[in-house]
C-alpha positions in Angstrom: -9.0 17.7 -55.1 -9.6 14.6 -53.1 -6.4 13.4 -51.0 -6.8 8.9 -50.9 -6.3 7.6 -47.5 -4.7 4.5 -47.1 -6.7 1.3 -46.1 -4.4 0.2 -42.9 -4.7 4.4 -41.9 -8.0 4.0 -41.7 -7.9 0.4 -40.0 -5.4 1.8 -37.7 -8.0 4.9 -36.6 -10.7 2.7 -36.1 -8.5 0.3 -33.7 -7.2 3.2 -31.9 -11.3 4.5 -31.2 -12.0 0.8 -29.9 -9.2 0.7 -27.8 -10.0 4.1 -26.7 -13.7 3.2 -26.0 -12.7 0.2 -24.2 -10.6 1.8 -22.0 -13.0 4.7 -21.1 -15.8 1.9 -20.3 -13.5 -0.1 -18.2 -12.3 3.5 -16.2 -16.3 4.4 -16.2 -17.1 1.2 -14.3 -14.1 1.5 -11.9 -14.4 5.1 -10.7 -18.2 4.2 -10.1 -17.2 0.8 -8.4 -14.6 3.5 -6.4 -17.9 5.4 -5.1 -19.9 2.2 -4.5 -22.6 3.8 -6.4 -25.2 1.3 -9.1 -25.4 3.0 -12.8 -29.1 3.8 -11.2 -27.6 6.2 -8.8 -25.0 7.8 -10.8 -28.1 8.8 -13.6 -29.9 10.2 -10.5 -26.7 12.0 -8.9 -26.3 13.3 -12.9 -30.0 14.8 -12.2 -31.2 12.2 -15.3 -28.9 14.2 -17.8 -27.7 10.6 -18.1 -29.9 8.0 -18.2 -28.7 4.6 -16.7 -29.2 3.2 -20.3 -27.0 5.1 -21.8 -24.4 4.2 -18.5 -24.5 0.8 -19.2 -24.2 1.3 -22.9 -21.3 3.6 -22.2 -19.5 0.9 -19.8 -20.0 -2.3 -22.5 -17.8 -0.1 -25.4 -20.6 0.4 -27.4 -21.1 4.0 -26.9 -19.3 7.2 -26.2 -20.6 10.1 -24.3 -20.3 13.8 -25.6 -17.6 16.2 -23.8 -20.7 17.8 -22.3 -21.5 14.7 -20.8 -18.1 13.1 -20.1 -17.2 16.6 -17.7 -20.5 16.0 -16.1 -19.4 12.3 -15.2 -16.0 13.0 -14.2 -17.3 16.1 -11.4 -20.1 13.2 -10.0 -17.6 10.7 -9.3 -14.4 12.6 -8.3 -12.5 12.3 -11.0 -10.6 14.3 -13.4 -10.9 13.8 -17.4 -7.1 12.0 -17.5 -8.3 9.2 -15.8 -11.0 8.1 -18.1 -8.2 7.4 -20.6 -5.1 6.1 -18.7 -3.9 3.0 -20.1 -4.0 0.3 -17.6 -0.3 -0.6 -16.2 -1.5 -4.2 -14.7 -4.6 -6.1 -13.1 -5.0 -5.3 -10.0 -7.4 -8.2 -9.4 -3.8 -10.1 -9.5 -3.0 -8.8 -5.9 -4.7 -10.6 -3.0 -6.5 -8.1 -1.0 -7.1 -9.9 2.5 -8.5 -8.1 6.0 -8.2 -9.4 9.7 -10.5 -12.3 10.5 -13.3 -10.2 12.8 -13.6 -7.6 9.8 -17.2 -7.4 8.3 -16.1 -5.8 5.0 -18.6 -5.8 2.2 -18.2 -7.2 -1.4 -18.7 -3.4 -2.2 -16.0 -1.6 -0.1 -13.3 -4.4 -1.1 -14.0 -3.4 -5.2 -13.5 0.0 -4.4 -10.4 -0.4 -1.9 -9.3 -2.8 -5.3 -9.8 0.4 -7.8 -7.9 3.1 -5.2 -4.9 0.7 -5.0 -4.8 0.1 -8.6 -5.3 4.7 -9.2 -2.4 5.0 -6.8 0.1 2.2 -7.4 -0.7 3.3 -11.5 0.1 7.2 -10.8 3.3 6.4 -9.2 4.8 4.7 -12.0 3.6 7.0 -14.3 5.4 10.1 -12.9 8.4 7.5 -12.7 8.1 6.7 -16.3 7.6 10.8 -17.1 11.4 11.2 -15.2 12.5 7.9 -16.8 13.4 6.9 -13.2 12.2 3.9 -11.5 14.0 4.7 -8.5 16.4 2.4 -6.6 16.9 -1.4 -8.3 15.1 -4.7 -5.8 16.9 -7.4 -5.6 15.1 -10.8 -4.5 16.4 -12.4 -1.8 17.7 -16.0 -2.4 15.9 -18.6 -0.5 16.0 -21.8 -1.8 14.3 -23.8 1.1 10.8 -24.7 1.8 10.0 -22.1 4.8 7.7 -23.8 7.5 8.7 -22.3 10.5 8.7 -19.3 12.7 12.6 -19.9 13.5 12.7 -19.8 9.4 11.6 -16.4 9.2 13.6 -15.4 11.8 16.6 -15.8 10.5 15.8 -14.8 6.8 14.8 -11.3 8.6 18.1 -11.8 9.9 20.0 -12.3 6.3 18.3 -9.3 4.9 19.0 -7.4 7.8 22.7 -7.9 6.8 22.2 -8.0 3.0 20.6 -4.2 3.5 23.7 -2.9 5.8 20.9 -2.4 8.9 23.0 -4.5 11.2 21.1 -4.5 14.8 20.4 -1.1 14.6 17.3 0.6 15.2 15.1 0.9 12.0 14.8 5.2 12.0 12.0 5.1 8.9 11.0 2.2 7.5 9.7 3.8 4.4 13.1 4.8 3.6 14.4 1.9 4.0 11.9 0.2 1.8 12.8 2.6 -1.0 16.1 2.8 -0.7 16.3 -1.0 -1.6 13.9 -0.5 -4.6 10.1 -1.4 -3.0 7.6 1.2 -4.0 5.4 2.4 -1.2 2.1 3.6 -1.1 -0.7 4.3 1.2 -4.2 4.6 0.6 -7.6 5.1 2.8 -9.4 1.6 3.0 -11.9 0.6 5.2 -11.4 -0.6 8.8 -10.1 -4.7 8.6 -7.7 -3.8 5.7 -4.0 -2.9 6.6 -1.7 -3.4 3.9 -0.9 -5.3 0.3 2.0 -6.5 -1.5 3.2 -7.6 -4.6 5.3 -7.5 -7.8 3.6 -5.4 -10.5 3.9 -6.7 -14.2 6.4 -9.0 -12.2 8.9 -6.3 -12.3 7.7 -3.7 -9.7 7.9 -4.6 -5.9 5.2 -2.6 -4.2 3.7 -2.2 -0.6 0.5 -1.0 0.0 -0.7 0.4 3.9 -4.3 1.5 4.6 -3.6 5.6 5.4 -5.5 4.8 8.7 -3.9 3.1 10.4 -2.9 4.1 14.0 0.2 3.9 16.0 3.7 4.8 14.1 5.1 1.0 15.8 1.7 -0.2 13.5 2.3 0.9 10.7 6.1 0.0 10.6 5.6 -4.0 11.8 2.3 -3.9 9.0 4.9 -2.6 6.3 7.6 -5.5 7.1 4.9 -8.0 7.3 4.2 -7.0 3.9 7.3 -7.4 3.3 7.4 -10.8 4.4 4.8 -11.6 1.7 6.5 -9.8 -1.0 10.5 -11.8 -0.4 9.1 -15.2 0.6 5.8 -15.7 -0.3 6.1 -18.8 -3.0 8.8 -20.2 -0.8 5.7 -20.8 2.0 5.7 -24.8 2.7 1.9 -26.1 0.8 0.9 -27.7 3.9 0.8 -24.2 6.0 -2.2 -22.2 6.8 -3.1 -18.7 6.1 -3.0 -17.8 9.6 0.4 -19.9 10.5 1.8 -17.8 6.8 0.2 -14.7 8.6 2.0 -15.5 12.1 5.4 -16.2 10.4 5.3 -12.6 8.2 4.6 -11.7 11.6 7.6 -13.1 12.9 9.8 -12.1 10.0 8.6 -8.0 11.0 9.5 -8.8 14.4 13.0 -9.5 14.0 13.3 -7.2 11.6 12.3 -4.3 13.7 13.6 -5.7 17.1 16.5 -8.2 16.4 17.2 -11.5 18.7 20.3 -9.8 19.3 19.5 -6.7 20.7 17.1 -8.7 23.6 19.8 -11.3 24.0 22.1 -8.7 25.2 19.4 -6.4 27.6 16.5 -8.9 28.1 18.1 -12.3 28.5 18.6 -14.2 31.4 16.2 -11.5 33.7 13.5 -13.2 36.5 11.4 -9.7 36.3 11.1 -6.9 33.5 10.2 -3.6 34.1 7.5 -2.0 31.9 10.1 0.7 31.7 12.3 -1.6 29.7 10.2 -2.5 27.6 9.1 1.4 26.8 12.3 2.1 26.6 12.5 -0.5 23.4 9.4 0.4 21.9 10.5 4.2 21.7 14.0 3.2 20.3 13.3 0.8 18.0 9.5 1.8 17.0 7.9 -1.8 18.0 4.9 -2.4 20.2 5.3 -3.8 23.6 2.6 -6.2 22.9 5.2 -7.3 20.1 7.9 -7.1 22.3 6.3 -9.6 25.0 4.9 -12.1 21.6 8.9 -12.2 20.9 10.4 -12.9 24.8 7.7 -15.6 25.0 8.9 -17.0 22.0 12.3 -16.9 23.0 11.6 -18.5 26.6 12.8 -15.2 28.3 9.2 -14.9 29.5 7.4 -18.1 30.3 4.2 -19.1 28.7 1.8 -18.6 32.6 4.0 -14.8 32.4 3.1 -14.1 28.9 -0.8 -14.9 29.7 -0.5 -12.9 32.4 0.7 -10.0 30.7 -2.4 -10.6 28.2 -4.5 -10.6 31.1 -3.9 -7.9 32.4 -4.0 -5.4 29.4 -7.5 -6.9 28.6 -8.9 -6.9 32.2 -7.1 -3.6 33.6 -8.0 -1.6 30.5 -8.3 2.1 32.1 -4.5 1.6 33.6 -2.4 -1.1 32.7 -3.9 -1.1 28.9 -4.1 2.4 28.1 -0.3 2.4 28.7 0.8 -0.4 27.1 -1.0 0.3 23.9 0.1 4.3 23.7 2.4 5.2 20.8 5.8 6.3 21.2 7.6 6.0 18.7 8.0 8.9 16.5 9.2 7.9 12.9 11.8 10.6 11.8 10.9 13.2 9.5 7.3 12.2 10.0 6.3 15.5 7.7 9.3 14.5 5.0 8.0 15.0 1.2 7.2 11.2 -0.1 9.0 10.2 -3.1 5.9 10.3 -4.9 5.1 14.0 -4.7 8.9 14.8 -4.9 8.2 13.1 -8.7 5.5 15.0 -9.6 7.1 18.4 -8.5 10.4 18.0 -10.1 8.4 16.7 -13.4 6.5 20.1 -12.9 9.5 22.3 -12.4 11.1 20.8 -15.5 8.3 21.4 -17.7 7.8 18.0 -18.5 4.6 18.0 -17.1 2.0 20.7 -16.8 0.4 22.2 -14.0 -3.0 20.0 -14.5 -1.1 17.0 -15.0 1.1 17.4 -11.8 -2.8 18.3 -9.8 -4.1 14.9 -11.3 -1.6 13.0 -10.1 -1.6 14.5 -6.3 -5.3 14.4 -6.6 -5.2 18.1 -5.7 -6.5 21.6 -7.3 -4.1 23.7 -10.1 -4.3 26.1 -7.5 -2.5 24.1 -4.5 0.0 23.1 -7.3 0.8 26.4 -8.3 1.0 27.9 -4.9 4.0 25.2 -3.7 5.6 24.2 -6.6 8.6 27.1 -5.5 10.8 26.5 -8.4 14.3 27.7 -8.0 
């Protein structure tokens, strides 16, 4: 007895294998873009059981490799088989990856960096989409002037400052802060010259990005607010500004935010000399460099322009003494070790069974085994 299948059934399969092979060929392309490998070298890393023929055919949509084949592909370039299929949540190429101007970065490392930011920023909302929560709500901030000006972003750090209950207060962890006010944040290993990304996903999701390498604690706190800068204000940016003066006024805005104008006013202000001591003693209370520090009092006219110089001076010229102390870190974020908000996802998806123990190793981009051995359910 033969069982008729309905015309759109059938249309509707057929869609959902295109979709399915355009999906895999776009993944294949980016997890080999992530390895900054040609389809030459990933046929000779399979040891030719692929040949690159068949790799290009696979990455236009016009083929489909066996499961023999596909387990083979995902082991050569550090994948697992999830990723090959997961829908895409947005375009990455939509977020403007930029590095410091004396970075050499190749066309080759900046694709890749492109793919790991778009893998973690997409595993993060998909655990948040597994728990159905999306974490705190972001609110914009209103700003409906033309910003041109370091003394601008000053005082807009200032108004969200208030607007986000900090006061003058020292920022204790500025990832907490940032989540607690509804921006996702994210870190990921780039290559030397990158620091850090923003932007609103699918213009709903705020989202910062830091390089995982970064140094100092006080760096990776003033690179976060700067991103920040970039996420509140950046289409309120005056046309006739540069990208460096945009650059030195997110700059500005992470200043104040970390340090407020207030807080030197009342122990800087007014002061012939400064003691390096006072300035250490700032930089471990409020988690901001002293190079930063010194940036702001010359801005402020507490230290004159021939003082600041000086100060430059000196850190560049007595390198072995003056420089090795003014560039140690001493801040130390609190709860340095905490769980992120990520993995805190992923392991109460796991303990409610929403999620298996594969899915949950996928998305830390660990082993089944690590998974199992600290899930601790209670």
């Amino acid at each position: 007895m033969k069982f008729f299948v309905p015309l759109s059934t059938k249309i509707v399969k057929v869609r959902n294998m295109l979709n399915e092979m355009e999906t895999f060929a776009k993944r294949l392309r980016q997890a080999r873009v992530k390895e900054k490998i040609s389809m030459e070298a990933l046929s000779r890393l399979l040891n030719g059981l692929v040949s690159k023929q068949a790799i290009s055919k696979y990455e236009a949509a016009k083929m489909m490799p066996s499961s023999t084949i596909l387990i083979a592909l995902a082991d050569a370039l550090r994948v697992d088989l999830d990723y090959f299929f997961r829908s895409f949540a947005f375009d990455v190429q939509e977020m403007k990856v930029s590095f410091r101007k004396k970075a050499s970065v190749g066309r080759k490392d900046i694709e890749a960096l492109k793919v790991n930011i778009q893998d973690e920023i997409e595993r993060y909302l998909e655990i948040e989409e597994i728990l159905g929560d999306e974490g705190d709500s972001f609110e914009g901030i209103p700003c409906e002037q033309v910003l041109l000006s370091y003394n601008d972003m000053v005082q807009y750090a200032q108004f969200v400052r208030n607007k986000w209950q900090l006061g003058s207060d020292p920022i204790a962890n500025v990832q907490d802060m940032l989540e607690a006010n509804g921006v996702k944040f994210i870190t990921t290993e780039g290559p030397d010259g990158f620091d850090g990304v923003s932007g609103m996903i699918n213009g709903k999701f705020p989202v910062i990005v830091l390089n995982s390498k970064i140094g100092t604690a006080e760096r990776k706190r003033f690179t976060a607010l700067h991103e920040l800068g970039h996420l509140l204000f950046n289409d309120k940016f005056s046309e006739k500004l540069s990208t460096r003066e945009i650059e030195n006024m997110c700059n500005a805005f992470a200043n104040e935010m970390l340090l407020p104008t207030s807080v030197i006013a009342k122990t800087l202000e007014g002061k012939n000399k400064i003691s390096l001591n006072e300035l250490i003693f700032l930089q471990e209370t409020y988690g901001i460099s002293i190079d930063a520090i010194m940036y702001k009092l010359y801005q402020k006219g507490i230290v004159t322009e021939k003082r600041y110089k000086s100060f430059r001076i000196r850190k560049n010229v007595e390198k072995e003494t003056f420089g090795k102390v003014v560039d140690k870190e001493r801040f130390l974020e609190l709860q340095t070790k905490k769980v992120s908000r990520f993995k805190a996802m992923v392991y109460s998806a796991l303990a409610q069974q929403l999620i298996t123990a594969s899915k949950a190793a996928s998305l830390l981009k660990c082993s089944v085994t690590t998974v199992r051995d600290t899930v601790n359910v209670i």
